[in-house]
C-alpha positions as CSV (number, residue, x, y, z in Angstrom):
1,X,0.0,0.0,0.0
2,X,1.0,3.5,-0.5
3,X,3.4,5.3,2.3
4,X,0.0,7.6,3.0
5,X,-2.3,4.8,3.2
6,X,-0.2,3.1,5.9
7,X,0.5,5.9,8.2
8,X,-2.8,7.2,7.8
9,X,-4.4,3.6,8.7
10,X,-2.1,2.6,11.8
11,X,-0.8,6.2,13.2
12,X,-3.3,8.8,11.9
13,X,-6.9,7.7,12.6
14,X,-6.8,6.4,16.4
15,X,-6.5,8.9,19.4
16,X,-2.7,9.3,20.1
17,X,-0.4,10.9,22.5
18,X,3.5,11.0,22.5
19,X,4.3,7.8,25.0
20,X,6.3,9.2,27.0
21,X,3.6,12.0,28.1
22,X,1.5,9.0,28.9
23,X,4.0,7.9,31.4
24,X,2.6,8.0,35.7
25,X,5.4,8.1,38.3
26,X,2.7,8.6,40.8
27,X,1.8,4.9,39.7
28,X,5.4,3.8,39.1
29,X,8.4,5.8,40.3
30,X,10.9,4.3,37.8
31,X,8.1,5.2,34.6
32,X,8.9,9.0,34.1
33,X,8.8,11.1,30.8
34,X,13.1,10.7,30.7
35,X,12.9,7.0,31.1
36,X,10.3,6.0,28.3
37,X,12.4,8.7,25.9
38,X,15.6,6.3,26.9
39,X,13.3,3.3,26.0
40,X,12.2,4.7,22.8
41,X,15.7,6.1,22.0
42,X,17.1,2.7,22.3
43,X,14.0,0.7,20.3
44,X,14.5,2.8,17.2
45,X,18.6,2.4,17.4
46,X,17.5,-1.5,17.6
47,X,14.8,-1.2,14.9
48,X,17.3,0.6,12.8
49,X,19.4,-2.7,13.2
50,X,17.2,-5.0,12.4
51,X,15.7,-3.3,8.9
52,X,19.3,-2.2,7.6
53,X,19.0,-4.4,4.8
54,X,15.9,-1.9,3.8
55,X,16.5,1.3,1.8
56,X,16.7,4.2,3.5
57,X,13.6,6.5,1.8
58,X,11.5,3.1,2.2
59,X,11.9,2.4,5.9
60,X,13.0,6.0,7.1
61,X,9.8,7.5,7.8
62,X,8.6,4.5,9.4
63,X,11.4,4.8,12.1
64,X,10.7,8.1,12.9
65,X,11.4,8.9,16.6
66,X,7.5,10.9,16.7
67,X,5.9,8.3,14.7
68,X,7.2,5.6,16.8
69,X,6.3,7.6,19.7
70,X,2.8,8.5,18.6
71,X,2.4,4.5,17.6
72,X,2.9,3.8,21.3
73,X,0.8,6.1,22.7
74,X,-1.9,4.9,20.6
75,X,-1.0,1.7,22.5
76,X,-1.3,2.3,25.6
77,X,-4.7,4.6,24.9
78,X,-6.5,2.5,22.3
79,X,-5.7,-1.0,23.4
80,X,-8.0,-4.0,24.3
81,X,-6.7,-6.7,26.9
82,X,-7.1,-10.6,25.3
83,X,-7.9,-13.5,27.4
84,X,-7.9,-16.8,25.3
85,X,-8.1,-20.7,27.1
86,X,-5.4,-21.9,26.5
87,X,-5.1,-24.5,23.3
88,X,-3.4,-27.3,25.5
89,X,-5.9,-27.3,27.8
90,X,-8.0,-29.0,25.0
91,X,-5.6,-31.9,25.1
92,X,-5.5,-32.4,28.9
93,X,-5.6,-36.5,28.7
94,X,-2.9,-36.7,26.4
95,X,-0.9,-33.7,28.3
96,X,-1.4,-35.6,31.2
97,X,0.0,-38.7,29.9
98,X,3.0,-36.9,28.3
99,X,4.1,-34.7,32.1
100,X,2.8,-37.5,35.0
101,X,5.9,-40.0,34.5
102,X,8.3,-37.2,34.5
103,X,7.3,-35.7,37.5
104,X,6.6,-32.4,35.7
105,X,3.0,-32.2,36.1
106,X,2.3,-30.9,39.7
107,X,4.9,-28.5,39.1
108,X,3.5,-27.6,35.4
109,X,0.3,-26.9,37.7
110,X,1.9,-24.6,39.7
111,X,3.5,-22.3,37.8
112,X,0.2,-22.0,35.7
113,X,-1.6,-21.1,38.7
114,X,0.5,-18.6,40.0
115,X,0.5,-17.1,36.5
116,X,-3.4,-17.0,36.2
117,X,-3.5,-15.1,39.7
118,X,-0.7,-13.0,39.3
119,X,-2.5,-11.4,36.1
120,X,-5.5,-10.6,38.0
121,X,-3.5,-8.6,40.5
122,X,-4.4,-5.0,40.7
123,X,-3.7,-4.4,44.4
124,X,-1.5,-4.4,47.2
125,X,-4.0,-7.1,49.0
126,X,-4.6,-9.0,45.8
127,X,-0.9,-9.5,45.4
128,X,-0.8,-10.3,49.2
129,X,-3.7,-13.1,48.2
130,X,-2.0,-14.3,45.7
131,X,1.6,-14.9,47.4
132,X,-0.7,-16.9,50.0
133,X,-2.3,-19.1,47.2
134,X,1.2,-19.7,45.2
135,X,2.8,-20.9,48.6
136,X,-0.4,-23.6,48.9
137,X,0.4,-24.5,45.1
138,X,3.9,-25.2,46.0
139,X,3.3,-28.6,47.5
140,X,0.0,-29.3,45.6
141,X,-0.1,-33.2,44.9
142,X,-0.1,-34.9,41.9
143,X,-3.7,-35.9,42.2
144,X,-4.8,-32.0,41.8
145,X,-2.6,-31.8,39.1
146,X,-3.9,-35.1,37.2
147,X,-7.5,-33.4,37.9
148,X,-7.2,-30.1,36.6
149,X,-5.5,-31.7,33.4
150,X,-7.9,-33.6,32.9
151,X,-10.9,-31.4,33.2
152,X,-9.0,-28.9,30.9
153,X,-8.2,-26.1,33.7
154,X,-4.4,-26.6,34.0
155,X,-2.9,-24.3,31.9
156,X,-3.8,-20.6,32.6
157,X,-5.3,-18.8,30.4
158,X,-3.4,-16.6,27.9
159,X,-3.8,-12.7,28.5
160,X,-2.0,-10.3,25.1
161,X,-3.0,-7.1,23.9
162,X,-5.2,-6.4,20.8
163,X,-5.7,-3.0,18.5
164,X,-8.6,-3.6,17.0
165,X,-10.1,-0.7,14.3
166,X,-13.9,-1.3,15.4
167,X,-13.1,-1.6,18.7
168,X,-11.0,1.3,18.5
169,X,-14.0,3.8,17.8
170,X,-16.1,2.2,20.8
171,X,-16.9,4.2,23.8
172,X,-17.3,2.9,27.3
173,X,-19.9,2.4,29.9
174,X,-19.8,1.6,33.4
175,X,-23.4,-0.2,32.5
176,X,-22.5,-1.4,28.8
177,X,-25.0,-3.0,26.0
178,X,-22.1,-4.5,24.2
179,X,-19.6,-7.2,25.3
180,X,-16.5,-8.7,23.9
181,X,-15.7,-11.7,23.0
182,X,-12.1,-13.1,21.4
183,X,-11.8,-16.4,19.7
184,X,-8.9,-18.5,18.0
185,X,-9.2,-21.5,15.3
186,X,-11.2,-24.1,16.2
187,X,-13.5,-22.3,18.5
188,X,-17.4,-22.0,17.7
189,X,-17.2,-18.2,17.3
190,X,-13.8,-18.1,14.9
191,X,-14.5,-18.4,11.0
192,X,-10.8,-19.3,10.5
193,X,-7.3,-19.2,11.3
194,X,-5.9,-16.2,13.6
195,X,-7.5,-14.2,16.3
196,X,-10.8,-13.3,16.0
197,X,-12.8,-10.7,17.7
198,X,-16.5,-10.0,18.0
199,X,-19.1,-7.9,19.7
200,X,-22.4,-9.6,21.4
201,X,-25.2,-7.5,22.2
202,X,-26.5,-7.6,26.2
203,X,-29.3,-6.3,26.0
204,X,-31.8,-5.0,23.3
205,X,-30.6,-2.1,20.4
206,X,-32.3,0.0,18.4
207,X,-31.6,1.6,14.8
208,X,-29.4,4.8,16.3
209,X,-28.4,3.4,19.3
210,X,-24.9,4.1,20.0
211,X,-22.8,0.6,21.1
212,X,-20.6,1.1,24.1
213,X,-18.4,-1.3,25.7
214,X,-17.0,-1.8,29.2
215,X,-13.0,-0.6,28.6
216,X,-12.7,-2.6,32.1
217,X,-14.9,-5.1,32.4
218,X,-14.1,-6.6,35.8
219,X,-15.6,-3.6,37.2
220,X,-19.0,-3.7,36.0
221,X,-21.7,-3.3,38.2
222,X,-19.0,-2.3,41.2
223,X,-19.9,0.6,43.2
224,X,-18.4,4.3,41.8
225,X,-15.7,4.1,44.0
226,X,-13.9,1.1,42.5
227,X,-14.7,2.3,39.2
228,X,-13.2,5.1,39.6
């Protein structure tokens, strides 16, 4: 596609801020303005690397310190979070079979589990939860282990990040009418290879009705205070 096409597609049509204005040392003391401009100096000297075999009026304005910049803010503002199953946990039996006479599977099982709860930590009293749990996991028997492979629950589930262009020009509500759904190959709601995303209605719509979507689902229904 043309040069235009492209930058207007993936860097001009989404809400955008330079990244490192984005940055919160309130949040994170080591996450300042400097520090991303470091991080963002040093990605383009590595990009730079890795596409010197392209010519330079090709690639150049691609590696452009604002456009890489403004790419990342987009990021960070316009960004869905993914949770998939994860595809082994379709195989359990034969995963099962493969781990139990090594003596891998118990401690398969708890590694996935402190991964699942580790992602879902958003506080100092969740990550205090979740140290308590892991500890249990640490000497959780082999019969737990044969269980949860076998009922397809031992393998956490896969969390990424998405930038989708529909989803892109959704707005959010505390009390949605729209949820979202991802899917890979071989799932009811995928149509083919890759990662597939859709949008279900909740509740009834009319012609004009504007679709909103949760941007943080977990806190749906949650009184103002945790939403906010």
């Amino acid at each position: 596609q043309p040069l235009e096409e492209v930058l207007r597609r993936h860097a001009g049509q989404f809400a955008s801020r330079p990244w490192p204005d984005l940055a919160d040392p309130a949040a994170d003391p080591g996450d300042t303005p400097q520090s991303r401009g470091g991080l963002l100096a040093r990605a383009k000297a590595l990009l730079e690397e890795v596409f010197s075999f392209a010519e330079a009026a090709v690639v150049g304005p691609l590696l452009d310190l604002g456009l890489l910049s403004g790419l990342l803010g987009t990021y960070e503002l316009v960004n869905m979070c993914v949770c998939l199953p994860h595809p082994l946990n379709r195989s359990g039996r034969e995963v099962c079979e493969l781990l139990r006479p090594t003596g891998m599977l118990a401690e398969v099982y708890r590694l996935q589990l402190a991964a699942g709860l580790d992602s879902d930590s958003d506080t100092d009293s969740d990550a205090d939860d979740t140290a308590a749990v892991v500890d249990e996991a640490a000497v959780v028997d082999d019969a737990a282990a044969v269980e949860a492979a076998q009922s397809g629950t031992l393998f956490a589930c896969v969390l990424g990040s998405a930038l989708c262009e529909t989803l892109a020009y959704t707005n959010h509500a505390c009390l949605p009418n729209c949820g979202i759904d991802f899917a890979t190959c071989g799932e009811a709601s995928a149509a083919g290879p890759g990662l597939w995303v859709r949008g279900v209605a909740q509740r009834p719509l009319l012609p004009g009705d504007e679709v909103l979507m949760a941007y943080v689902p977990s806190v749906v229904g949650q009184p103002l205070e945790v939403r906010q």
